[in-house]
C-alpha positions as CSV (number, residue, x, y, z in Angstrom):
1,X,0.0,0.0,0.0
2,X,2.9,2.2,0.8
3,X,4.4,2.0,-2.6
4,X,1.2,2.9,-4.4
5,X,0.7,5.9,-2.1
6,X,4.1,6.9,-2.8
7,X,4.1,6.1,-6.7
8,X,0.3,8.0,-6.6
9,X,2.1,11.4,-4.6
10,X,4.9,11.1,-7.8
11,X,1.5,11.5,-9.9
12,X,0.2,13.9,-8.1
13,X,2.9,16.3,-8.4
14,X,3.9,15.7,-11.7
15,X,0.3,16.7,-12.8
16,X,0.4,19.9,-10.8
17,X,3.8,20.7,-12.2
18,X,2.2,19.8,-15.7
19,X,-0.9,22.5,-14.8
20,X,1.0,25.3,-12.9
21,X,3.9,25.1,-16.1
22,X,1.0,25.8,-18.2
23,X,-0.7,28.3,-16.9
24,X,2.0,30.0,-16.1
25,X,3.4,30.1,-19.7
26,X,-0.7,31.4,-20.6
27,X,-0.2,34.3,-18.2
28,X,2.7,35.1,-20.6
29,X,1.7,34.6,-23.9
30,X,0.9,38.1,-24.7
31,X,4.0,39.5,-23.7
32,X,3.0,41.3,-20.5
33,X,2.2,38.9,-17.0
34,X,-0.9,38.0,-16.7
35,X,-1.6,37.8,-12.8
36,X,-5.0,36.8,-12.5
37,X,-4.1,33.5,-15.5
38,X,-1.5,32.9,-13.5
39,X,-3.4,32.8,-10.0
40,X,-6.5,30.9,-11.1
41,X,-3.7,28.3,-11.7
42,X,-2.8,28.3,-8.5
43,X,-6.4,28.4,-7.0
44,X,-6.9,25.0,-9.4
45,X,-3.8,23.4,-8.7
46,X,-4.6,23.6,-4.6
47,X,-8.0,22.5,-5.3
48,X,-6.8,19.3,-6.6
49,X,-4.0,18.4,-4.2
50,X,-6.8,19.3,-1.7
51,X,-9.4,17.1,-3.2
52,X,-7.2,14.3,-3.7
53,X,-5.6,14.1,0.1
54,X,-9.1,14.6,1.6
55,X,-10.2,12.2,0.0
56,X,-7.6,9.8,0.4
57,X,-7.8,10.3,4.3
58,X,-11.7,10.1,4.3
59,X,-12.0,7.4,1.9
60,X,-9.2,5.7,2.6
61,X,-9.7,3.0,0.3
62,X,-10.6,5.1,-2.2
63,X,-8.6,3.6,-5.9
64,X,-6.1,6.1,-6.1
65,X,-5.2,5.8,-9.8
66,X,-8.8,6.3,-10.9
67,X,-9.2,9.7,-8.9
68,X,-5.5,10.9,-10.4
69,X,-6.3,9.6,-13.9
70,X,-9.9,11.9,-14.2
71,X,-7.9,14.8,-12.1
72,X,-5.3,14.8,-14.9
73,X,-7.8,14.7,-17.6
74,X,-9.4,17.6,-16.2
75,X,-6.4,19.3,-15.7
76,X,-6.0,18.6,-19.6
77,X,-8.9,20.1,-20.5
78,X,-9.2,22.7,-18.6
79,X,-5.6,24.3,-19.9
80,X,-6.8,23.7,-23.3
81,X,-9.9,25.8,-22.7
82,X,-8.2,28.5,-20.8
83,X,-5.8,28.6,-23.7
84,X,-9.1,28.9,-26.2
85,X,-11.7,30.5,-24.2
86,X,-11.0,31.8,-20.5
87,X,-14.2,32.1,-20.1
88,X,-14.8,28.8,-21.2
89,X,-12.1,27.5,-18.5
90,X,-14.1,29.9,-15.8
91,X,-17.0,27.7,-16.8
92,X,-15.5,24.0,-16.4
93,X,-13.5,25.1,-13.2
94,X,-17.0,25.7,-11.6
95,X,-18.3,22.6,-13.3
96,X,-15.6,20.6,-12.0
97,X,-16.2,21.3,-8.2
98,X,-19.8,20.8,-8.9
99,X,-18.7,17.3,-10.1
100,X,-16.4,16.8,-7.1
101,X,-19.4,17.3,-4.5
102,X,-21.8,15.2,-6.7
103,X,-18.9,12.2,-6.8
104,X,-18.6,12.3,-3.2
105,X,-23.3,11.5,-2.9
106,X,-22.8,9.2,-5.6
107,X,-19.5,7.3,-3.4
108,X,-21.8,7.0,-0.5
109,X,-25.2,6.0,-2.1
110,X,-23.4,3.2,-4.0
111,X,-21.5,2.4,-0.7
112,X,-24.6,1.9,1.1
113,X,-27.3,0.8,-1.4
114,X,-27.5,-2.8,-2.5
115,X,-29.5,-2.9,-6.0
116,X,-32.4,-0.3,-5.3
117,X,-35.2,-2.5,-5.6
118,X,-38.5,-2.0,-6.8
119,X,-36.9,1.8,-7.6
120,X,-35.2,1.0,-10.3
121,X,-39.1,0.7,-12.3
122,X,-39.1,4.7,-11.3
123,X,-35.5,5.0,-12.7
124,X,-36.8,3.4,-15.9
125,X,-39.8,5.8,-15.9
126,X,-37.8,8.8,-15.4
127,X,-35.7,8.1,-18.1
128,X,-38.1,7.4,-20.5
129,X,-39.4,10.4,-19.7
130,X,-36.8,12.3,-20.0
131,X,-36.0,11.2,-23.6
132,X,-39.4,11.6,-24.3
133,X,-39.1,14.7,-23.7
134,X,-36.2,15.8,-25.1
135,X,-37.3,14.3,-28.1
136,X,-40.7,16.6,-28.1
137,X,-39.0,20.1,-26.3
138,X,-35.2,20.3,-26.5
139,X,-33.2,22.1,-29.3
140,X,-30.7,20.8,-30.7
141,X,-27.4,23.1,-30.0
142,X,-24.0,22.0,-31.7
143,X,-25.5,18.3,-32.3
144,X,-26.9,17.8,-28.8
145,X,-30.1,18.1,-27.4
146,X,-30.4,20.9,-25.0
147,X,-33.4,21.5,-22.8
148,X,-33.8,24.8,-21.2
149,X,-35.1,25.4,-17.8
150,X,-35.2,28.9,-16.8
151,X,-31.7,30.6,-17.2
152,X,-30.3,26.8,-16.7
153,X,-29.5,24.7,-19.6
154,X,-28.8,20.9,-19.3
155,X,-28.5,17.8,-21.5
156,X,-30.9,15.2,-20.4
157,X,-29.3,12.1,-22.0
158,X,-26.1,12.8,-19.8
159,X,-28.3,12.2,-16.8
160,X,-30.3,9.0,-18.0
161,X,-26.9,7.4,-19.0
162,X,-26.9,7.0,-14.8
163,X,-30.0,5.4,-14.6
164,X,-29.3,3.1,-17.3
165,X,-26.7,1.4,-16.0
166,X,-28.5,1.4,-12.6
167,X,-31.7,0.0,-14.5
168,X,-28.9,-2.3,-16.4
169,X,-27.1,-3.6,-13.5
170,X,-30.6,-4.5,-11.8
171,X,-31.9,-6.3,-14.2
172,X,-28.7,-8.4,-15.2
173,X,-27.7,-9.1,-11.4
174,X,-31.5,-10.7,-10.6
175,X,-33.0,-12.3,-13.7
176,X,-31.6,-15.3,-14.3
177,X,-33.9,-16.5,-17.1
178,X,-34.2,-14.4,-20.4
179,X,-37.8,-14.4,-20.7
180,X,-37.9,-12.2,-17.8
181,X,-35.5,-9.3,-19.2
182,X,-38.2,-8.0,-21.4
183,X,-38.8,-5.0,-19.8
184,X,-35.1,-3.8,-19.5
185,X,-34.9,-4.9,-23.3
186,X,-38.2,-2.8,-23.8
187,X,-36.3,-0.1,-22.1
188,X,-33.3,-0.3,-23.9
189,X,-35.2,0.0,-27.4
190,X,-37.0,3.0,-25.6
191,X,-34.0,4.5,-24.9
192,X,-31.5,4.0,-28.1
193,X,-34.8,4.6,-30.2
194,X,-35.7,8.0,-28.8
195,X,-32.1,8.8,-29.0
196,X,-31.9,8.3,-32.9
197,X,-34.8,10.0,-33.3
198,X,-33.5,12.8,-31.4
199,X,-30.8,12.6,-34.1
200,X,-28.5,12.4,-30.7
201,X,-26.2,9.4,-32.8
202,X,-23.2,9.6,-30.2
203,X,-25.6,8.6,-27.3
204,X,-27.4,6.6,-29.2
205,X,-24.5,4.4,-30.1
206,X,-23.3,5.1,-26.5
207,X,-26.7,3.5,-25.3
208,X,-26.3,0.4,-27.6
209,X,-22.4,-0.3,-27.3
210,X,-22.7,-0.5,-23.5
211,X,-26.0,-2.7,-23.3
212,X,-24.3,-4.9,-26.1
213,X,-21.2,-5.5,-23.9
214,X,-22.5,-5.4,-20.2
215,X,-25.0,-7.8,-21.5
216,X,-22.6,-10.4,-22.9
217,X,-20.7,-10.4,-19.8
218,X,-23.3,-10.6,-17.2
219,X,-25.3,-13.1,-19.1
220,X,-22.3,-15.1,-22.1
221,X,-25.4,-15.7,-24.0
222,X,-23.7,-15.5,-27.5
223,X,-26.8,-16.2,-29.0
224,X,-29.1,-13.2,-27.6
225,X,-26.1,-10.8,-27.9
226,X,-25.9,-11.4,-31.7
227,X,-29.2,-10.9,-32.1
228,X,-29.4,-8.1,-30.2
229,X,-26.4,-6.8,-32.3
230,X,-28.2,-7.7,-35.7
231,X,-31.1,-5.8,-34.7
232,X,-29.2,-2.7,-33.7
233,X,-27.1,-2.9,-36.8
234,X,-30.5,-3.3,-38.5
235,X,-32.2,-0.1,-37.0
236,X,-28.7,1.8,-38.2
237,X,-29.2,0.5,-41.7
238,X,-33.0,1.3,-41.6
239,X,-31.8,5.0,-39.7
240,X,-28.9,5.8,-42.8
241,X,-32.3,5.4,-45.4
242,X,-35.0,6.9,-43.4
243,X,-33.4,10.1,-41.7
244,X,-31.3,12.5,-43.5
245,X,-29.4,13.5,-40.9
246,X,-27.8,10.1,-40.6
247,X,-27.3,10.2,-44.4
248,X,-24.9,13.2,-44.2
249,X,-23.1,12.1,-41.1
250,X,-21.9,9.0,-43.4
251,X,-21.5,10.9,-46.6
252,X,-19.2,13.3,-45.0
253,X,-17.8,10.8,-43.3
254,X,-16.3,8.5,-46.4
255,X,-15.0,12.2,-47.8
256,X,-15.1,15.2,-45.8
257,X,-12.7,16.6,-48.6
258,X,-15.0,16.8,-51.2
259,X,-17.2,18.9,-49.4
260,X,-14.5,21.2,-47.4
261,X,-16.5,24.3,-47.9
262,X,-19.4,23.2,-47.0
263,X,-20.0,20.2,-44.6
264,X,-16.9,18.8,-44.4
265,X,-15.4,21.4,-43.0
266,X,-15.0,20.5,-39.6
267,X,-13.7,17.3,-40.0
268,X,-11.1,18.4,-42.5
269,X,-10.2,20.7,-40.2
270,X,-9.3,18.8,-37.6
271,X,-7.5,16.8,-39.4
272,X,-5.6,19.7,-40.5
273,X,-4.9,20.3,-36.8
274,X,-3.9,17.0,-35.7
275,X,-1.0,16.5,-38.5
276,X,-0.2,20.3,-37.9
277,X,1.1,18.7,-34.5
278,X,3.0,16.5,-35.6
279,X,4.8,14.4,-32.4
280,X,5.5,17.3,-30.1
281,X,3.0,19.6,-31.0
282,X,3.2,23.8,-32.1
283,X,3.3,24.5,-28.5
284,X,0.8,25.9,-26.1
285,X,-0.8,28.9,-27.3
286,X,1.2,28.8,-30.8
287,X,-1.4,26.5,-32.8
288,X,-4.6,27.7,-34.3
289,X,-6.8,25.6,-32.3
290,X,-9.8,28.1,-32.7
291,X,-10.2,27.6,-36.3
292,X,-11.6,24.1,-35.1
293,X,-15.5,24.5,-35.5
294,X,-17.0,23.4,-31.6
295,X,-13.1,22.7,-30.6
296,X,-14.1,23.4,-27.4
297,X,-16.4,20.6,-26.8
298,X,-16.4,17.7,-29.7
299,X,-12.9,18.6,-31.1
300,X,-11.1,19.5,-28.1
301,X,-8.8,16.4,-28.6
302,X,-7.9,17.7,-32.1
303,X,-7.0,20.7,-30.5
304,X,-5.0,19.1,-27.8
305,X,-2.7,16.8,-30.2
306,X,-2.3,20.3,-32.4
307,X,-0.8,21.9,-29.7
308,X,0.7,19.6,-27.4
309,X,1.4,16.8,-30.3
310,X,0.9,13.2,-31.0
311,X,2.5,12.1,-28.3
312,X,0.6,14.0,-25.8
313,X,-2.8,12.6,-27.4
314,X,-1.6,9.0,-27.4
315,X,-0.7,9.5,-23.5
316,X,-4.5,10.7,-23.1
317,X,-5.6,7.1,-24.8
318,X,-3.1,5.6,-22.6
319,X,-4.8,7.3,-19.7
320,X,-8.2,5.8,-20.9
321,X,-7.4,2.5,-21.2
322,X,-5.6,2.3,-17.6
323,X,-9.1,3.7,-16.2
324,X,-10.7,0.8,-18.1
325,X,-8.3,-2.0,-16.6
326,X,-8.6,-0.2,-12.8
327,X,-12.3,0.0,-13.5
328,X,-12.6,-3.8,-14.4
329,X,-10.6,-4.7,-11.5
330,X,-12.8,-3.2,-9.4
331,X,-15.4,-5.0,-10.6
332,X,-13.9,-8.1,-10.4
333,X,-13.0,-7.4,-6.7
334,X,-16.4,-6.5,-6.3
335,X,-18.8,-8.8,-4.1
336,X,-22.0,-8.7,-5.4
337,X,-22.9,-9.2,-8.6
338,X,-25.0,-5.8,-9.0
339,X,-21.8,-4.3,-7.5
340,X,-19.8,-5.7,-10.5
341,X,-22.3,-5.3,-13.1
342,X,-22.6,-1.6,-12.2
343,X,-18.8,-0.8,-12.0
344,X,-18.1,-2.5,-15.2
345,X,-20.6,-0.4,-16.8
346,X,-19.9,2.8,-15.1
347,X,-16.3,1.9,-16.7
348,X,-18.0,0.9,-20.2
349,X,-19.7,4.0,-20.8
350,X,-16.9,6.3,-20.3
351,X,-14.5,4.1,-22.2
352,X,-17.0,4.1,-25.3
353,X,-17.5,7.8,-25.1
354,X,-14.2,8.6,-25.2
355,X,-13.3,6.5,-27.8
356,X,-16.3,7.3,-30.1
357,X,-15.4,10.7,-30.3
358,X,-12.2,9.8,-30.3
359,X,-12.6,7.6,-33.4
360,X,-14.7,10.7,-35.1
361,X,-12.3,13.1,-34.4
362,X,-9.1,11.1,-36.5
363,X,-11.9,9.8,-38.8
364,X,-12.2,6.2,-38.1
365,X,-16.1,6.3,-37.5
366,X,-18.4,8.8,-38.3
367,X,-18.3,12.0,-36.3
368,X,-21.2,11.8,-33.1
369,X,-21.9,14.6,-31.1
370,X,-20.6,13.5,-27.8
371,X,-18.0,14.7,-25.5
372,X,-14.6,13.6,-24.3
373,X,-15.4,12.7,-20.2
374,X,-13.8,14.9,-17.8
375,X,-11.8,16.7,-20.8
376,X,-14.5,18.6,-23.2
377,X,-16.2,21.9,-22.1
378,X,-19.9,21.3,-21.1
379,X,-22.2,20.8,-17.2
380,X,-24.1,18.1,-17.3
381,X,-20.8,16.4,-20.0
382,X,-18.6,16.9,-16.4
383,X,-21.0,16.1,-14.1
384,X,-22.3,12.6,-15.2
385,X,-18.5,11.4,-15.5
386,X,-18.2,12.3,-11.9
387,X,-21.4,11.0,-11.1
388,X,-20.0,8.0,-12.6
389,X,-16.8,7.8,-11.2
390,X,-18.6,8.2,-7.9
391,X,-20.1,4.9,-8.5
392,X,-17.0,3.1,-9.5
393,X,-15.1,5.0,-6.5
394,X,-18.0,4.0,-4.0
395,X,-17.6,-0.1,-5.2
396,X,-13.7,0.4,-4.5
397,X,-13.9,2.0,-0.8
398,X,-16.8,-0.9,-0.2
399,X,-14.1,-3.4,-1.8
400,X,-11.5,-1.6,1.0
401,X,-13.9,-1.8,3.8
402,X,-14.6,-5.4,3.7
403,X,-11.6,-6.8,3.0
404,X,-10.5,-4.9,6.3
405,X,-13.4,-6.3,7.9
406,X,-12.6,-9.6,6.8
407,X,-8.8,-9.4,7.8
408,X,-9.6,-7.8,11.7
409,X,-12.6,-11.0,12.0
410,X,-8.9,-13.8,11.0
411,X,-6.9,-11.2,13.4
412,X,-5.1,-10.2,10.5
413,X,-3.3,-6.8,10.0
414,X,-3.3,-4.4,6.8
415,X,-0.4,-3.3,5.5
């Protein structure tokens, strides 16, 4: 445990070495000193290490790596939107401590609550609902679906991604029999259906990706799962003919060049960026990252390997896939099966997000309108990866708790 807390502190300060450089070269970029870039560095830096040591001493068994990994990916974004927009990085820095208090409900609910019951029928209804709604109301704003409450502005699928893998893990941890998942499968065509209709792709394939692979693994029916991924590759098919929308996304897709005036713009564009950057990058605050239509949101990973490099974007991969493989080790430590079920897909649904848009931004798959977790500007974006983090945090510190519980009944000792 020692080492790990030690290698974890070598993290820690590498990051906030890595934030305060930046910032600091920000508060100098126009040739004068910027005091008040280079303070709000400072404010966010002490922030952090605050966050991470209370949190380490009031959940002791909190996984470490997981917390440092999203911190870092904050810290990420949140230069490259200062560097863009400083009111933009204003913005996230609020969104971010939002997050941080609404990680800390979810750590304890999941900590304490076994598989919610007969509640998780409300969960399904309120997500329905939702959707429905956001099909009927919302307006669509940069390809996502916005509704507006007042002076308050909020993404409803963000939130609903929650209670389907709360709805999922339910479901999967006590049915048995798959006759009796027909209303989570009902659900699920509810959900991905409305979605597509919505013309909100990213979620949509978001929604379907993480049912697809949760289901295989809580169930290793081969047979249902092929199915299931024949009918959703079906209802693409049936989506590219019926809706234009989803006609253009692939068109421009298979050659954004031929329309680089026009709708392939963006895409061309960020491709632009991305080889612009080469290995090490233009440097911080020498790129054109702005040039990059929604760069703050969609293509903020274009505009990170512009200025920062290739290498720099390949370490933020890197840092994805170790928060998968800490994720599924926490499930696999978990001791339930809802526990398990619900970490895994908590891990599953950030993992996809990320490397959807990802995967849109370099061109491998059609661009979807979906934001990189913990890095792109946007609330309820940042607040649903903490929420979820939260859940996977709360299944590690209930991991912690009864292994030391089990250790003091043998009259063991932790090290």
């Amino acid at each position: 445990m020692r080492v790990k807390r030690y290698g974890a502190g070598a993290i820690l300060t590498f990051m906030i070495l890595f934030l305060v450089s930046a910032m600091t070269l920000l508060s100098l970029r126009d040739g004068g000193f910027d005091g008040i870039m280079f303070l709000k560095g400072v404010i966010i830096a002490a922030v952090i290490v605050l966050q991470y040591n209370i949190f380490g001493v009031v959940f002791r068994h909190i996984d470490r790596v997981s917390l440092l990994i999203a911190d870092f990916l904050c810290i990420i974004g949140i230069v490259m939107l200062y560097r863009m927009n400083p009111d933009a990085g204003d913005r996230q820095f609020i969104w971010i401590l939002i997050g941080n208090a609404l990680m800390v409900v979810a750590l304890n609910v999941v900590r304490k609550a076994n598989n919610f019951g007969k509640a998780n029928w409300v969960f399904m209804i309120i997500g329905v609902f939702m959707l429905g709604v956001t099909l009927v109301s919302a307006v669509t704003r940069l390809d996502a679906r916005i509704l507006r409450i007042g002076p308050f502005t909020f993404q409803p699928s963000e939130f609903v991604k929650v209670l389907f893998l709360i709805v999922t893990a339910y479901f999967l941890s006590v049915r048995q029999k798959i006759r009796d998942l027909w209303p989570y499968f009902l659900f699920t065509i509810a959900c991905v259906g409305m979605l597509v209709l919505s013309r909100d792709l990213g979620a949509a394939m978001l929604f379907a990706g993480t049912f697809l692979i949760v289901f295989y693994v809580a169930t290793g029916n081969a047979g249902v799962t092929l199915l299931s991924l024949g009918a959703f590759a079906g209802g693409a098919l049936l989506s590219y003919r019926i809706f234009d929308h989803v006609r253009l996304r692939v068109d421009v897709w298979k050659d954004p060049w031929a329309e680089y005036g026009d709708r392939g713009y963006q895409i061309v564009q960020g491709l632009l960026a991305i080889a612009s950057g080469g290995l090490l990058g233009t440097g911080l605050g020498s790129g054109m990252p702005t040039s990059i239509p929604v760069h703050e949101t969609d293509y903020i990973f274009a505009a990170i390997a512009e200025e920062f490099g290739s290498i720099v974007a390949i370490a933020v991969i890197g840092l994805y896939t170790v928060f998968i493989v800490r994720g599924i080790l926490i499930a696999m430590e978990a001791r339930t099966k809802f526990s398990k079920l619900l970490v895994f897909g908590a891990t599953c649904m950030l993992s996809l997000q990320s490397f959807i848009i990802i995967g849109g931004v370099i061109k491998l798959i059609p661009l979807t309108g979906i934001t990189m977790p913990f890095v792109s500007l946007g609330g309820s974006s940042m607040m649903s990866s903490m929420i979820l983090l939260g859940i996977i945090e709360g299944v590690a510190v209930n991991n912690g708790e009864l292994d030391e519980a089990e250790i003091a009944e043998m009259g063991g000792e932790i090290g």
